[in-house]
ROSEKOL-261112 format. One line per field, with one value per residue (C-alpha): residue number from 0; x, y, z. Coordinates in steps of 0.02 Angstrom, whole numbers. Each point is the difference from the previous one (the first is absolute). Example, Ala and Ser with C-alpha at 12.3 -4.5 7.8 and 13.67 -1.06 7.14 Angstrom:
// ROSEKOL-261112
num <- c(0 / 1)
px <- c(615 / 69)
py <- c(-225 / 172)
pz <- c(390 / -33)
//
This chain:
// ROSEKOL-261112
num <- c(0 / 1 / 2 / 3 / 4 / 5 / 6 / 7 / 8 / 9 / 10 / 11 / 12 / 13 / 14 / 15 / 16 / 17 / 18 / 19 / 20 / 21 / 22 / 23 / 24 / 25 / 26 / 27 / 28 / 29 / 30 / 31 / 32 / 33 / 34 / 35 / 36 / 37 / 38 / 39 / 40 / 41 / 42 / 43 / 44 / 45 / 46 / 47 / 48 / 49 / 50 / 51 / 52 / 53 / 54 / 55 / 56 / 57 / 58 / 59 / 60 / 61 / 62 / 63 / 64 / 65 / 66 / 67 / 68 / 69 / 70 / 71 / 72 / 73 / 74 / 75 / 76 / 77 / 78 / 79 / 80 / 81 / 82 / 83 / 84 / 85 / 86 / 87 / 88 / 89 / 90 / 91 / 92 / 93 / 94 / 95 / 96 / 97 / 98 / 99 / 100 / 101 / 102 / 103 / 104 / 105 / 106 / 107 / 108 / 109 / 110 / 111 / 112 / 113 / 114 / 115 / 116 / 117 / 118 / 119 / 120 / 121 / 122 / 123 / 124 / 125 / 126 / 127 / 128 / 129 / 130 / 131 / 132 / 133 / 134 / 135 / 136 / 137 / 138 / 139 / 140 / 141 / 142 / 143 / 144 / 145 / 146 / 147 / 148 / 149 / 150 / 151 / 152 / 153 / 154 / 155 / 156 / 157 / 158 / 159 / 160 / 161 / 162 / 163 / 164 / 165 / 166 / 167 / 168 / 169 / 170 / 171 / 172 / 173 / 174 / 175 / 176 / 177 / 178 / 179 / 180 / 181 / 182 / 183 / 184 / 185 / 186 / 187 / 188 / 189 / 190 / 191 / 192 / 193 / 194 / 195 / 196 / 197 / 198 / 199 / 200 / 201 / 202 / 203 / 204 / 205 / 206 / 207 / 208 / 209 / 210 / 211 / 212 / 213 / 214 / 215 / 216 / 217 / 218 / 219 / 220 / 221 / 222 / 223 / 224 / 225 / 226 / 227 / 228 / 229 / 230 / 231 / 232 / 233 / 234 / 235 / 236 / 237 / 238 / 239 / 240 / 241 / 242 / 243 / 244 / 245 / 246 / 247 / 248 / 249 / 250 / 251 / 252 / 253 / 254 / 255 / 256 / 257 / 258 / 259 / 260 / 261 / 262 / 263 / 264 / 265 / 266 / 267 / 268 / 269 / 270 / 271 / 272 / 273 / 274 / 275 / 276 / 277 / 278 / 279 / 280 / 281 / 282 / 283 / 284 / 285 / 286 / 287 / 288 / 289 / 290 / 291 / 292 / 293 / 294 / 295 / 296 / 297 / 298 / 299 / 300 / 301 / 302 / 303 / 304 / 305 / 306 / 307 / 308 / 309 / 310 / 311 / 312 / 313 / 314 / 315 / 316 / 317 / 318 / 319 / 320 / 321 / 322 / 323 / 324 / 325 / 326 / 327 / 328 / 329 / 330 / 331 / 332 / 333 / 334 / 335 / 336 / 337 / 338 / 339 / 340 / 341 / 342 / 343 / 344 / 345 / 346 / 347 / 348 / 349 / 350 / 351 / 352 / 353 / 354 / 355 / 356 / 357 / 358 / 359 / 360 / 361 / 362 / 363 / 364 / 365 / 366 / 367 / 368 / 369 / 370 / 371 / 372 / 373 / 374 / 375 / 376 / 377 / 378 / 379 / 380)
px <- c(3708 / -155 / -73 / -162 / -97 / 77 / -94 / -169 / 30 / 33 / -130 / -144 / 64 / -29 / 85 / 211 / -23 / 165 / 101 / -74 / 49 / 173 / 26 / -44 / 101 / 141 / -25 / -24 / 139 / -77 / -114 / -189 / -11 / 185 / 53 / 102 / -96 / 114 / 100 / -59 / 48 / 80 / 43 / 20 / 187 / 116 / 172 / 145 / 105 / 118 / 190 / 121 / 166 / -42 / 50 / 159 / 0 / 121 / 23 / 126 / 59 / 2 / 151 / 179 / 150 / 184 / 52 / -61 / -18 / -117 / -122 / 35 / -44 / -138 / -76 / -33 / -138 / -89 / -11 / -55 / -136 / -54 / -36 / -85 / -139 / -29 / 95 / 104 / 182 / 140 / 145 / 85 / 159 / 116 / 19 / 87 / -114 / 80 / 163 / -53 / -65 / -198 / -125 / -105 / -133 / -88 / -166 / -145 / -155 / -140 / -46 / -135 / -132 / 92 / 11 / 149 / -55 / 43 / -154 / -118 / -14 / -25 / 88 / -79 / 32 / -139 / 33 / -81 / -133 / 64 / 145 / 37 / 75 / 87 / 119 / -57 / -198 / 59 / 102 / -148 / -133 / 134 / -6 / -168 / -18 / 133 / -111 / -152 / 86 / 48 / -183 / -89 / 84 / 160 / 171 / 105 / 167 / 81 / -42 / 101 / -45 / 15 / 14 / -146 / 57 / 7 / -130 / 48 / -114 / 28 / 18 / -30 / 43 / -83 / -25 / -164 / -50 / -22 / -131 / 42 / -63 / 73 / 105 / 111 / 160 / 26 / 139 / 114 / 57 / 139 / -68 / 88 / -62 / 83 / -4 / 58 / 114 / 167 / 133 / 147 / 3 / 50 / -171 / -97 / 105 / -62 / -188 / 36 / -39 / -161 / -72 / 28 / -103 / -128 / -3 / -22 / -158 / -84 / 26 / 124 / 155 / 134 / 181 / 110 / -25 / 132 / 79 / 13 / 5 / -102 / 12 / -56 / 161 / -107 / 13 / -127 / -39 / -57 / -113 / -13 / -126 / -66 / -165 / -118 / -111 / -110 / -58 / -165 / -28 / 29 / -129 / 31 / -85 / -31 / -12 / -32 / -134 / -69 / -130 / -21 / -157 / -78 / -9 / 106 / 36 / 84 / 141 / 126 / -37 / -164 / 12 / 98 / -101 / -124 / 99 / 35 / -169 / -35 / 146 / -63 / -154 / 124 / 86 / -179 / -52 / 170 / 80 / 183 / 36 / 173 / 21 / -122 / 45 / -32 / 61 / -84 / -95 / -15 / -36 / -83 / 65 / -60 / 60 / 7 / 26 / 121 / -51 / 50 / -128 / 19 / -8 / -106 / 34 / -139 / 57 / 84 / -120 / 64 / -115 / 42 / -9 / -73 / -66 / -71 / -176 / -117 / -188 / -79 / -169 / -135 / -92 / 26 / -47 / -62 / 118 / 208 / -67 / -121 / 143 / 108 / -112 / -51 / 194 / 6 / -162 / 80 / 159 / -71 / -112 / 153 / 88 / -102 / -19 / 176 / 67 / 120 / -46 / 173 / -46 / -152 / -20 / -140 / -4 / -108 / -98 / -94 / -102 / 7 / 116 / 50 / 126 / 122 / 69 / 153 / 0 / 110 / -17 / 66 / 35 / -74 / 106)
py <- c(-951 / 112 / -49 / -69 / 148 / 111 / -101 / -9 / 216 / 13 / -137 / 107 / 154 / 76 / -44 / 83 / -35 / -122 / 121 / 129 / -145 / 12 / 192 / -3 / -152 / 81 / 174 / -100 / -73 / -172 / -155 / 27 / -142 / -47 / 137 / -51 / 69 / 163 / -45 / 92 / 190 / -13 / -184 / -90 / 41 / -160 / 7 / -23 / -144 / 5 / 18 / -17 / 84 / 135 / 139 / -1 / 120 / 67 / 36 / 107 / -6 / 145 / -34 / 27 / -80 / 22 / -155 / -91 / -164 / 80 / 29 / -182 / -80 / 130 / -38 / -181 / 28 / 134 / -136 / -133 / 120 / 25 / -181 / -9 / 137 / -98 / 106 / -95 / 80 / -34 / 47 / 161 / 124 / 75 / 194 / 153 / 120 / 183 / -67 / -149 / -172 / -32 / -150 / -21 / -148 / -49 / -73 / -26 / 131 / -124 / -142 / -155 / -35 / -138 / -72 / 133 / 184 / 174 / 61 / 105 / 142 / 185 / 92 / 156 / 123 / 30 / 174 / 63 / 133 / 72 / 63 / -79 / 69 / -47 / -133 / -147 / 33 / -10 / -155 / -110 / 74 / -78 / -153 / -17 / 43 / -139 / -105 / 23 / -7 / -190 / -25 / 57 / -59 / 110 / -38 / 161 / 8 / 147 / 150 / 161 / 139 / 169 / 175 / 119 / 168 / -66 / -146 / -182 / -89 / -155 / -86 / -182 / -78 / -187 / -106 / -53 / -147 / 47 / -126 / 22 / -103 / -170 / 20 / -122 / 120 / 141 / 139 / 35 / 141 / 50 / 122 / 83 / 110 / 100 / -53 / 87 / 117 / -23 / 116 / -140 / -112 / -165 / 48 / -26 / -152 / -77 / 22 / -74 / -185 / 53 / 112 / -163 / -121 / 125 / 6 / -178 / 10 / 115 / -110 / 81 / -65 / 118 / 0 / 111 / 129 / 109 / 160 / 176 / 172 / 135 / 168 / 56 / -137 / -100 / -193 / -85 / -173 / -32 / -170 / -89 / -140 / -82 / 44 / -106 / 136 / 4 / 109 / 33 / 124 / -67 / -70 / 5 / -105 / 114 / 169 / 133 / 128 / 146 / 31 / 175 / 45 / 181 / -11 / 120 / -3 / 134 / -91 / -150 / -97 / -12 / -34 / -163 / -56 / 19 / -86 / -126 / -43 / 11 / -137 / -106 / 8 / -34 / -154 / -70 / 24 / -107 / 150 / 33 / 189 / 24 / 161 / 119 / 203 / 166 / 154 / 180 / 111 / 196 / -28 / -189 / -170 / -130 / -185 / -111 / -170 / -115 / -155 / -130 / -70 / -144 / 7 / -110 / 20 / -34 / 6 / 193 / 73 / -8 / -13 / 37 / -126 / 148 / 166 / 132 / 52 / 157 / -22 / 184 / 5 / 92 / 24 / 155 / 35 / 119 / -42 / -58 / -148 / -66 / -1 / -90 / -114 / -55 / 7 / -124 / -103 / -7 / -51 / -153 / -33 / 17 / -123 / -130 / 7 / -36 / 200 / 20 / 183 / 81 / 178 / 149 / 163 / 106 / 185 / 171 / -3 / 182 / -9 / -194 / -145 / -130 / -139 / -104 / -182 / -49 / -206 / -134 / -81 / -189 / -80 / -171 / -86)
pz <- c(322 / 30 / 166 / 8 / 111 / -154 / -112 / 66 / 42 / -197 / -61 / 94 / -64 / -183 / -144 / 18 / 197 / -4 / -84 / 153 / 137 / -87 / 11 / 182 / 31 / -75 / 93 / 178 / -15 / 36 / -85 / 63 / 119 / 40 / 106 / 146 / 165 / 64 / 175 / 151 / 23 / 142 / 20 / 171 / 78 / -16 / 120 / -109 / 35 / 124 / -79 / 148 / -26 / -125 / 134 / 135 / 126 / 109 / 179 / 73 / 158 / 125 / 103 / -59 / 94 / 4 / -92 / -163 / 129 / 101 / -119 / -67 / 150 / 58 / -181 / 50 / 131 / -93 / -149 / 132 / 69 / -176 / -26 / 148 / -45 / -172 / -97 / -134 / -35 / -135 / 111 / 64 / -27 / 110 / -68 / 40 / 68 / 60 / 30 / 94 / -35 / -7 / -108 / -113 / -7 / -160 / 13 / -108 / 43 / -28 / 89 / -47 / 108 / 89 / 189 / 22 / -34 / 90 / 102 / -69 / 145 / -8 / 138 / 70 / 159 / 145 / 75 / 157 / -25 / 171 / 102 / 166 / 149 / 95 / -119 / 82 / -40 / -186 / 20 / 99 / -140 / -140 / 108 / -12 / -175 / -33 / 78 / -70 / -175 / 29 / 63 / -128 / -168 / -21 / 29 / 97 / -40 / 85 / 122 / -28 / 134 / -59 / 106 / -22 / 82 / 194 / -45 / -95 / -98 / -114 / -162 / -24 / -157 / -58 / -120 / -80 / -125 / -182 / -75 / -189 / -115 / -40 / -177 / -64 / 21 / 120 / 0 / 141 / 83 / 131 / 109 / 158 / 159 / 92 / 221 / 154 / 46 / 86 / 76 / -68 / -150 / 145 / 81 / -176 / -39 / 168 / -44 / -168 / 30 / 101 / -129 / -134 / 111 / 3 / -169 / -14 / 130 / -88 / -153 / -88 / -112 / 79 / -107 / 115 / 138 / -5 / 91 / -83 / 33 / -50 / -49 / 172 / 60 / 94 / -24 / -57 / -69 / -196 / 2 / -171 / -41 / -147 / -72 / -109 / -123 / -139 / -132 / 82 / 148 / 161 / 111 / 190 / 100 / 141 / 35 / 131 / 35 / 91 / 116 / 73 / 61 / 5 / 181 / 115 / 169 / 98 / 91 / -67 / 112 / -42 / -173 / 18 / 139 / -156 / -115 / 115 / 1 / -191 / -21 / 108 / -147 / -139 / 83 / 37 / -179 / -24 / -71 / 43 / 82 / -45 / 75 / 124 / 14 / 56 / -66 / 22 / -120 / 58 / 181 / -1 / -26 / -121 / 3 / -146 / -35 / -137 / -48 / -109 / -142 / -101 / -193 / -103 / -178 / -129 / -198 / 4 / 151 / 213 / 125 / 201 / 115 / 91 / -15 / 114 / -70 / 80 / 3 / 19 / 92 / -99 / 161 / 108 / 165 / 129 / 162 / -25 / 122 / -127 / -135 / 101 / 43 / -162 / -61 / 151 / -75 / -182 / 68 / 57 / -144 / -117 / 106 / 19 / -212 / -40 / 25 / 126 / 93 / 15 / 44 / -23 / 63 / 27 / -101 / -10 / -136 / -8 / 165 / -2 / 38 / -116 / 14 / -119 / 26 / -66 / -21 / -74 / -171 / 2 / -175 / 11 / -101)
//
């Protein structure tokens, strides 16, 4: 049937205007007035349903043992610890594995959002900027990065000192939150790391049970921690732990930055008494110093600071808890003493406005002086 805003088209029209409606009806594709309005381009994203069960993975053991009933009854804890991180399994295998006995787990790779779940946790390394000497300097520094980590939102896991020439510095590895976005299914992985180093495979065994409640501290969902030797033969241990992921990039919920001012000074000493005092600004400002140095450029030494920021996630864009900002004076001025004491005057006017003053210098500028002021920026939110 014609539609009615077809007829009253053709009734104004000359005389052979229907038959014209009908050619470009016909060449449309579609009755003048009944077309169905087109969906969107690019139509709003809907998550598929979740179908548990439509993919088994497989987990295969690292250890092999002389007898088929060792790996039988080692199989049974490794299947209990896999429960116990959320991860649901169908059962396990013993198998032959270079002439010995090892197992194999079967478990399903996804999980439902559910009271149970892996942990969603990236895990990262910290390494010192800066060689120690003699050992024990490097091994109170790690302490006190350790430290600060727990304070300030991060969870440490391990320290691992390494030889630099005659100096040691550090490593510390952690553990931080990943705040992904709720989704009605996740995927999990098994993910391992590599800790220590031993002389003999008894003295890795021993640290074994200590490295797995440190694993649970730092909120992880270790599976085994277990001895082997490297190409270089030293023992070391290989952590596993249960990982919750999803297809979207991750999103740590801390981080840490750098502050390194332009500021020399001709002796060590003097450059961490200076970055003793610009700490002392951070932890004011509520910011966490993670980690205060010195190390020398041509015949000076320049300190610098790590600290640990918060990040506050907004749609796709991250924000710093905390950044370090400079303010550049347009002014310029006859004497160095009048620069400083107006780097002085806007310290304190930044300040009181909500800018923590971290650090300025004064600098030649032509015949003149000038100064800069480097201040912190704290997201409100």
């Amino acid at each position: 049937m014609r539609s009615a805003l077809a007829f009253i088209i053709a009734s104004s029209l000359l005389p052979g205007a229907f038959a014209a409606v009908d050619q470009l009806e016909q060449k449309a594709g579609f009755t003048v007035g009944t077309a169905d309005i087109p969906a969107p381009r690019y139509p709003h994203p809907v998550q598929p349903p979740v179908t548990p069960g439509t993919a088994i993975a497989e987990y295969a053991a690292q250890e092999t043992y002389t007898f088929e009933s060792d790996a039988e009854e080692a199989m049974e804890p490794r299947l209990a610890a896999f429960g116990a991180a959320g991860v649901k399994t169908l059962g396990g295998r013993v198998v032959k594995k270079d002439r010995r006995w090892s197992f194999v787990i079967e478990y399903l790779p996804q999980v439902q959002h559910a009271a149970v779940m892996p942990p969603a946790v990236i895990l990262k390394s910290y390494e010192s900027p800066v060689a120690y000497w003699p050992e024990r300097e490097a091994e109170e520094a790690a302490a006190g990065v350790r430290a600060a980590m727990s304070a300030g939102g991060l969870a440490p896991l391990s320290v691992t000192l390494t030889k630099a020439g005659k100096d040691s510095s550090f490593r510390v590895d952690y553990a931080v939150r990943d705040l992904m976005r709720n989704q009605p299914s996740y995927d999990i992985e098994i993910r391992s790391f590599d800790h220590g180093n031993y002389t003999f495979e008894s003295d890795a065994e021993e640290e074994a049970p200590g490295l797995l409640s440190d694993m649970r501290r730092a909120g992880l969902a270790p599976l085994a921690a277990v001895p082997y030797r490297g190409a270089d033969r030293v023992w070391r241990l290989r952590a596993e732990h249960a990982v919750r992921v999803n297809k979207g990039p991750a999103r740590p919920s801390h981080a840490i930055d750098t502050y390194s001012p332009a500021e020399t000074f001709p002796f060590d000493s003097g450059a961490l008494a200076a970055a003793g005092e610009t700490a002392a600004g951070f932890e004011n400002a509520r910011v966490k110093v993670l980690h205060r140095w010195a190390r020398k450029e041509n015949r000076d030494w320049r300190f610098g600071l790590d600290f640990i920021v918060r990040n506050i996630y907004a749609g796709y864009t991250v924000t710093p808890s905390a950044k370090v900002l400079t303010y550049s004076s347009p002014e310029t001025f006859t004497f160095e003493s009048e620069a400083e004491e107006a780097l002085e005057a806007k310290k304190e006017a930044f300040s009181s406005q909500g800018l923590p003053a971290v650090g300025g210098r004064t600098f030649r500028t032509g015949r003149d002086y000038s100064f800069s002021l480097d201040y912190l920026s704290i997201a409100r939110r």
